[in-house]
C-alpha positions in Angstrom: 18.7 74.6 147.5 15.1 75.4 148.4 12.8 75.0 151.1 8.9 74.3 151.3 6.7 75.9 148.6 10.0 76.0 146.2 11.7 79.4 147.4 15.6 79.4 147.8 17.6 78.7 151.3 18.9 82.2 152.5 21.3 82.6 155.0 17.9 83.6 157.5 15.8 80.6 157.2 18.8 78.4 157.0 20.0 80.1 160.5 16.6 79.0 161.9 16.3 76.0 160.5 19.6 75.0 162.1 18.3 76.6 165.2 15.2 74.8 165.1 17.2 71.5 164.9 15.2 70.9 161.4 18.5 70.5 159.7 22.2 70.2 160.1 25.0 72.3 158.9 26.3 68.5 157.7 23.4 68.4 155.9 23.2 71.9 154.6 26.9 71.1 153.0 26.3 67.7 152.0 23.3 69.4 149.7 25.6 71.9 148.6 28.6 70.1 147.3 25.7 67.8 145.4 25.1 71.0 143.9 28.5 71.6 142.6 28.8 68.4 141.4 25.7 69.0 139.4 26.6 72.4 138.1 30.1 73.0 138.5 31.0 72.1 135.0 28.4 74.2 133.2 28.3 77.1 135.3 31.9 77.7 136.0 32.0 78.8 139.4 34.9 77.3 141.3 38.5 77.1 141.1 38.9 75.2 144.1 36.9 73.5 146.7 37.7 72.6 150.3 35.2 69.7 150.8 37.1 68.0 153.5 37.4 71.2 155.3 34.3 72.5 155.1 32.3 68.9 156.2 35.0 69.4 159.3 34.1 73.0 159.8 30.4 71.7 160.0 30.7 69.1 162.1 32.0 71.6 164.8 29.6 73.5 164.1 26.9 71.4 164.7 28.6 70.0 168.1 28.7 73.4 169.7 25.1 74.7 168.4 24.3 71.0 170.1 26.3 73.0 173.2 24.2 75.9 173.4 27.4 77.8 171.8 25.6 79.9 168.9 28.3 82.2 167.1 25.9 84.2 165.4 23.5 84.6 162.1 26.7 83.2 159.9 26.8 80.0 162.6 27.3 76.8 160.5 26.2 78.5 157.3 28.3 77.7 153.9 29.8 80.4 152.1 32.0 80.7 149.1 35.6 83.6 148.9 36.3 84.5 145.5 39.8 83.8 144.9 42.0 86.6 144.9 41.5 86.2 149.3 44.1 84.7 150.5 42.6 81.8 153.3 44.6 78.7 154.7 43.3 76.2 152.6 44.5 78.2 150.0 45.3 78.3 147.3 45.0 81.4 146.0 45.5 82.4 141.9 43.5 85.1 141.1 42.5 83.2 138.2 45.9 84.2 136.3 48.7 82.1 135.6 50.7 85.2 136.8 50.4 85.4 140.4 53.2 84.3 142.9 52.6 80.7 143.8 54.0 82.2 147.3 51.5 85.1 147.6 49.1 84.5 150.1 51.2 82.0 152.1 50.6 83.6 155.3 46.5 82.8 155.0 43.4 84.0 156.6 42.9 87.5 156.1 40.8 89.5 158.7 37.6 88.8 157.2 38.6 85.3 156.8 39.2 84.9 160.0 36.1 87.4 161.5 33.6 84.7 159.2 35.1 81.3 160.9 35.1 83.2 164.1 31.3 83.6 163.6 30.8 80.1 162.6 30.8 80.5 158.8 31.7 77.3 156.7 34.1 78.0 153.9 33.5 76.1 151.0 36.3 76.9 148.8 37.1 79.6 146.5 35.3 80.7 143.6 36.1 82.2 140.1 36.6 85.9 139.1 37.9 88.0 136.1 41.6 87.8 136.0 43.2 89.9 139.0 39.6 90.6 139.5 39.6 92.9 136.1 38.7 92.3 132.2 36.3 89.7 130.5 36.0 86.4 130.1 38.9 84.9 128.6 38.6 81.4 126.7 41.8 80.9 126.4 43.1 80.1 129.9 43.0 77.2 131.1 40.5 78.7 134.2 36.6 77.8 134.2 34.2 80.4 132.1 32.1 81.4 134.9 28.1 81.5 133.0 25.3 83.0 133.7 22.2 80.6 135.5 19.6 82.8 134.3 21.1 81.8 130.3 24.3 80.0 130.1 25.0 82.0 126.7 25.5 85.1 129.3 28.2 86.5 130.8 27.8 86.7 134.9 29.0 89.7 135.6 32.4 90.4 136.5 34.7 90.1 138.5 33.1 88.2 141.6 31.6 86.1 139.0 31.5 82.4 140.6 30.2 84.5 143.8 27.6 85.7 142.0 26.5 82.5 140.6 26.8 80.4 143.3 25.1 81.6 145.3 22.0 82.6 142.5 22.3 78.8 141.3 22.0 77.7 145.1 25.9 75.8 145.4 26.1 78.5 148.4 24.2 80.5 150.9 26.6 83.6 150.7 29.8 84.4 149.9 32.8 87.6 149.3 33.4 89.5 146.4 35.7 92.7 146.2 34.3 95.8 144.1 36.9 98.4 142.2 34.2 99.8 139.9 30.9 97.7 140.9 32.3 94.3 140.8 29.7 93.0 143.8 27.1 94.9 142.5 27.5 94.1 138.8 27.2 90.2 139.3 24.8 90.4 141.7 22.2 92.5 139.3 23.4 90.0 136.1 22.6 86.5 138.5 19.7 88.4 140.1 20.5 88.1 144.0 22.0 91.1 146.2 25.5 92.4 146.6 26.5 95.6 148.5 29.6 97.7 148.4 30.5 98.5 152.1 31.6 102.1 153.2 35.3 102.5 152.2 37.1 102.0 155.6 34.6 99.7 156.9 36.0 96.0 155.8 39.5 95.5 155.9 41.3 94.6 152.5 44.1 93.0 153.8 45.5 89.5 152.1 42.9 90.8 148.9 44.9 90.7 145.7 44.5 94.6 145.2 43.2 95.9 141.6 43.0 99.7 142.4 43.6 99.9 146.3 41.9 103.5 146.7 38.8 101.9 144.5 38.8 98.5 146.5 36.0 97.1 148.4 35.3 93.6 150.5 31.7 93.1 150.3 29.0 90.0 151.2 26.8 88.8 148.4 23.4 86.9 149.4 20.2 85.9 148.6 18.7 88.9 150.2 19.7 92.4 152.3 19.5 90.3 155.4 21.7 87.9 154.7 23.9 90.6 153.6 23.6 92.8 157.0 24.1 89.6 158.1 27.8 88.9 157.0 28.6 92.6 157.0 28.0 92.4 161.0 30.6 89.6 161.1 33.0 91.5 158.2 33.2 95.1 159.6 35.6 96.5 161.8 38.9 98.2 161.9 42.2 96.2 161.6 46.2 97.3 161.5 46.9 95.2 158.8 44.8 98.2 156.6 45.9 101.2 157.2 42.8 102.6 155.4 39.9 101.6 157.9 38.1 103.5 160.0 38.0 103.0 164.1 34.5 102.9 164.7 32.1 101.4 167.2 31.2 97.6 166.1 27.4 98.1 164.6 24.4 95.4 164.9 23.6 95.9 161.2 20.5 93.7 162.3 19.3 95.5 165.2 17.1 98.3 162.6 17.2 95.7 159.6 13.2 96.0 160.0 12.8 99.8 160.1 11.2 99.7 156.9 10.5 102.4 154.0 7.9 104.7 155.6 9.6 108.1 156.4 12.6 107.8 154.3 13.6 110.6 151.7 15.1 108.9 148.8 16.5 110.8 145.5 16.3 109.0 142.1 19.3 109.7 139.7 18.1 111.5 136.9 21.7 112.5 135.7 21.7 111.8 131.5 23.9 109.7 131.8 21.5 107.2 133.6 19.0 106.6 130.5 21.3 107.1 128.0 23.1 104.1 129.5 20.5 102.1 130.2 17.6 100.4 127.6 14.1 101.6 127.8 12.5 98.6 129.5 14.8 99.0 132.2 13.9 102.5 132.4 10.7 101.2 133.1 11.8 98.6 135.8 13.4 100.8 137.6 9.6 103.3 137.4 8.3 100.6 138.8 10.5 99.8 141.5 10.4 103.3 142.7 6.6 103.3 142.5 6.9 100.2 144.9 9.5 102.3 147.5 6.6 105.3 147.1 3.9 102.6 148.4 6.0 101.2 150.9 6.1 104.8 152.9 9.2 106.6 151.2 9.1 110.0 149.2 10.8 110.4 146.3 12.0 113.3 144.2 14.6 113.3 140.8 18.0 114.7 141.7 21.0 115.3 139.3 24.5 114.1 141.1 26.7 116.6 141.3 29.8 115.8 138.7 28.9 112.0 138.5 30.3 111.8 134.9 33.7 112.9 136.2 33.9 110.5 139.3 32.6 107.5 136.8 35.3 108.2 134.3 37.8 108.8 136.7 37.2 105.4 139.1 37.9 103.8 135.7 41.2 105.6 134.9 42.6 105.7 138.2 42.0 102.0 139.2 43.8 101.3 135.6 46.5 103.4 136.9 46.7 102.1 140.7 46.6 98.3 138.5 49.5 99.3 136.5 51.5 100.5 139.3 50.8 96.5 141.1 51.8 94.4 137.9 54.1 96.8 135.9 57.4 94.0 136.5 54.5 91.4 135.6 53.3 92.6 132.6 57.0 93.5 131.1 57.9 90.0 132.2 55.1 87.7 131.5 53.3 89.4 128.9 52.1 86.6 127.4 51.1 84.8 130.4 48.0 87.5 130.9 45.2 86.9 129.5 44.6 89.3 126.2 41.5 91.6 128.0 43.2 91.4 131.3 46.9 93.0 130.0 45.1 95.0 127.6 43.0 96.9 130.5 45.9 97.2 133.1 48.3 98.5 130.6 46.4 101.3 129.4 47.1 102.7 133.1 50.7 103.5 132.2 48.9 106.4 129.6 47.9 108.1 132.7 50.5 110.6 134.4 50.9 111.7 137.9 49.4 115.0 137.3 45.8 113.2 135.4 45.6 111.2 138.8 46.2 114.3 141.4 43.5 115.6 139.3 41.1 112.7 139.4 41.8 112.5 143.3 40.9 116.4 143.3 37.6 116.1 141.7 37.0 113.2 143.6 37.3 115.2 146.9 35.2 118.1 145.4 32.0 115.6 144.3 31.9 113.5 147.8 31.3 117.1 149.6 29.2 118.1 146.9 27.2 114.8 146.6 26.7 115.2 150.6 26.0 118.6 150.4 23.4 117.8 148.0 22.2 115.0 150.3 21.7 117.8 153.1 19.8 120.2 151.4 17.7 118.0 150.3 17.3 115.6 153.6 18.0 112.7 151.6 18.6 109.8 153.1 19.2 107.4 149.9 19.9 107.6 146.6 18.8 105.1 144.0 19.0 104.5 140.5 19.5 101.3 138.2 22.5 99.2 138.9 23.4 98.5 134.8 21.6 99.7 132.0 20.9 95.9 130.5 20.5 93.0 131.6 23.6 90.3 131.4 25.5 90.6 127.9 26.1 87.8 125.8 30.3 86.4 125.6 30.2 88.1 122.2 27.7 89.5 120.0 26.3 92.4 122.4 25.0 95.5 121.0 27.7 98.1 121.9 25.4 99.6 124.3 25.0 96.8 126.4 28.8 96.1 127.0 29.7 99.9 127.1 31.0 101.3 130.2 27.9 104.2 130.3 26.0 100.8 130.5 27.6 100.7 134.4 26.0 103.0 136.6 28.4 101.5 139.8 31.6 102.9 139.5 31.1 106.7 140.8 30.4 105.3 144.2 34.0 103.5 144.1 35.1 106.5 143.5 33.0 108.7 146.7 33.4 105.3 148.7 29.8 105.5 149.7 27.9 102.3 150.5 26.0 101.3 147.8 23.9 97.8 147.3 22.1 96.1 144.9 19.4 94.2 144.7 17.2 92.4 142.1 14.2 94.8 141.4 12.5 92.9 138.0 13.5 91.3 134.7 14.4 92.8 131.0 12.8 91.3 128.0 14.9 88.5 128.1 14.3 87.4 131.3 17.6 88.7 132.5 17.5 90.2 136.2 18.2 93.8 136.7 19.3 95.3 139.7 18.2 98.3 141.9 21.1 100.5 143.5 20.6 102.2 146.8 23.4 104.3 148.0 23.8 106.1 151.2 26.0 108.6 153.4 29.3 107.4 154.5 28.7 104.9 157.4 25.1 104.4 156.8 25.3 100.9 155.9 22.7 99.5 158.4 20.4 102.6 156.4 20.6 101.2 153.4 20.6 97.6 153.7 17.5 98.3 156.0 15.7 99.7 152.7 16.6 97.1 150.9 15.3 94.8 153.4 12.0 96.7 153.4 11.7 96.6 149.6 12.4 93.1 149.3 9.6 92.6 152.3 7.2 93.5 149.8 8.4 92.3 146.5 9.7 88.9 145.7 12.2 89.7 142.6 15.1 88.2 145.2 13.2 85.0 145.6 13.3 83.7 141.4 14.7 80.7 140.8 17.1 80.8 137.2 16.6 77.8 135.3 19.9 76.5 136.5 19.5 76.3 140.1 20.1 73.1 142.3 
């Protein structure tokens, strides 16, 4: 959905547009599920939609911004929930035909409930990898989620129909979950902008868990607005999750315009980082730093502190912490899993108690080193490519490009830092890449800010993929 002069409908302008009574959120739905009529079948990206509910949803909406009753920046705006969150239209499958038919039965989840509290419309449930884990898998009877930039591509998993949805313009926003970057890897693959929250800061509860010391809620978006956006609405401590953090509620708005100028940001020059990663987005990323260096930031090259060890291990424990959920499953309903899916999970039952007290030690040791680091320096940021290629073909791929050393998200699953991507240029195929900016625990509203600021003065978030409504 776009807007005079061609550019796509972010949750901002749609905000003010509704504000400025130029359009309804009727009318912002309406165009949407026209979308996913339109698109649906090609690009894979829903396994259930709550049309009914959603034109109701909108309708209220509309009668109490018609009030004066404004909920907020997510007030009447449509947004997709990848389905393995459980909400009370339900259902809820994971995209496997494992999962309980029962799980979930009790609905709304916190963050469910914090978006419809702030107005949000939810549009239904879109597709993932299998128990949010594996690669696409043809042989399920589940939609292929595909790639808008080139329908021969892979999207990114696993909060793939979140992903493309929104970059193909069937929604303004919408949740993902990230083990080992799976916001951040479709977001850089479908070219909009995804961010991994502080671990502690969103609530996981009624979320499917793949690895639940790895797990993160996180918004996906057009832009790093939108996203501060729906983190201001997400955010917050809950009983239900044990593992969040009681903290003031933060305006992740209120300093969304501080800009570049002043901040100290480190570029990853660990190996690992161009050995993963092809030349030309080598040079991408050059240029995107050049961009943060004209926009008022100083840079420097800084080697993370044991970031191959926290990479590997984010992968080996979450395959662990997996096994541990679906070990009855898998001995049961082998077959019922799909072949990359069962594969991945059961490799967890290789790891032993005492290779995951280690991983959890060297995990401790590299988030006070990777601070420490941070200190010395006076960073405020780090950034680095998000993958090393642009979106892989479903088969084909040189082994680089599919490779986990491709990956450059999972270490911060394993530190729990925030970490966000954002589209920062193209590859030779005209396949998005993706800048990642990671910060300090807690400094969300920091990094989404810089984001913000570089995507102020670029317009790589703005493209339009071929297959866009």
């Amino acid at each position: 959905m776009t807007v005079d002069g061609g550019e796509p409908l972010t949750v901002q302008s749609a905000g003010a547009a509704l504000r400025a009574g130029r359009v309804t959120s009727v009318e912002l739905v309406t165009t949407l599920h026209a979308a996913a009529d339109s698109l649906d079948e090609t690009l894979g990206t829903w396994l259930a939609r709550f049309d009914e509910q959603a034109l109701a949803a909108a309708e209220e909406a509309d009668a109490e911004l018609a009030r004066g009753i404004d909920r907020g920046p997510l007030h009447g705006i449509p947004v997709g929930v990848k389905d393995i969150l459980a909400t009370d239209e339900g259902p809820t499958t994971a995209q496997s035909l494992v999962l309980d038919s029962a799980w979930g039965v009790g609905g709304d989840g916190p963050v469910i409930r914090r978006l419809r509290a702030g107005g949000a419309v939810i549009m239904g449930k879109t597709t993932t990898m299998e128990f949010a884990i594996g690669r696409p898998d043809f042989s399920k009877p589940f939609p292929v989620p595909r790639n808008p930039w080139n329908t021969e591509r892979w999207t990114g998993g696993s909060s793939s129909g979140t992903g493309n949805g929104v970059a193909s313009g069937q929604i303004l926003a919408g949740l993902g979950t990230d083990t080992a970057g799976s916001v951040r890897l479709p977001a850089a693959y479908n070219g909009i902008t995804g961010h991994k929250p502080t671990f502690g800061l969103v609530p996981k509860s009624a979320c499917v868990p793949l690895g639940m010391s790895y797990d993160h809620v996180g918004p996906m978006a057009r832009s790093a607005w939108d996203c501060a956006a729906m983190l201001g609405v997400m955010a917050g401590a809950d009983p239900s999750d044990r593992t969040t953090v009681d903290r003031p509620p933060e305006d992740h708005l209120a300093a969304i315009d501080r800009g570049l100028d002043g901040l100290r940001i480190g570029v990853i020059a660990n190996d690992a980082i161009a050995e993963g990663s092809a030349e030309s987005t080598m040079a991408v990323l050059a240029a995107a730093v050049d961009e943060l260096t004209a926009g008022g930031a100083a840079v420097e090259p800084v080697d993370v502190p044991l970031y191959d060890e926290i990479s590997i291990g984010a992968f080996l424990a979450l395959q662990a912490e997996s096994f541990a959920w679906h070990r009855s499953s898998l001995i049961d309903r082998w077959e019922d899993y799909g072949r990359p899916t069962r594969l991945t999970i059961a490799q967890g039952a290789l790891i032993n108690a005492g290779d995951l007290v280690q991983i959890e030690r060297v995990r401790q040791v590299a988030r006070v080193a990777v601070l420490e680091l941070m200190e010395q320096r006076r960073l405020d940021l780090l950034v680095g490519p998000t993958t090393g290629h642009g979106a892989p073909p479903f088969s084909g791929a040189a082994p680089s490009a599919t490779s986990i050393a491709s990956l450059h998200t999972p270490a911060w699953n394993s530190t729990g830092f925030p970490a966000l991507s954002i589209p920062m240029g193209f590859d030779p195929d005209h396949l998005p890449l993706g800048l990642q900016l990671i910060g300090r625990p807690f400094a969300d509203g920091l990094v989404l800010a810089a984001g913000h600021g570089y995507q102020q003065r670029t317009s790589w978030h703005r493209q339009l993929p071929p297959h866009h409504r």
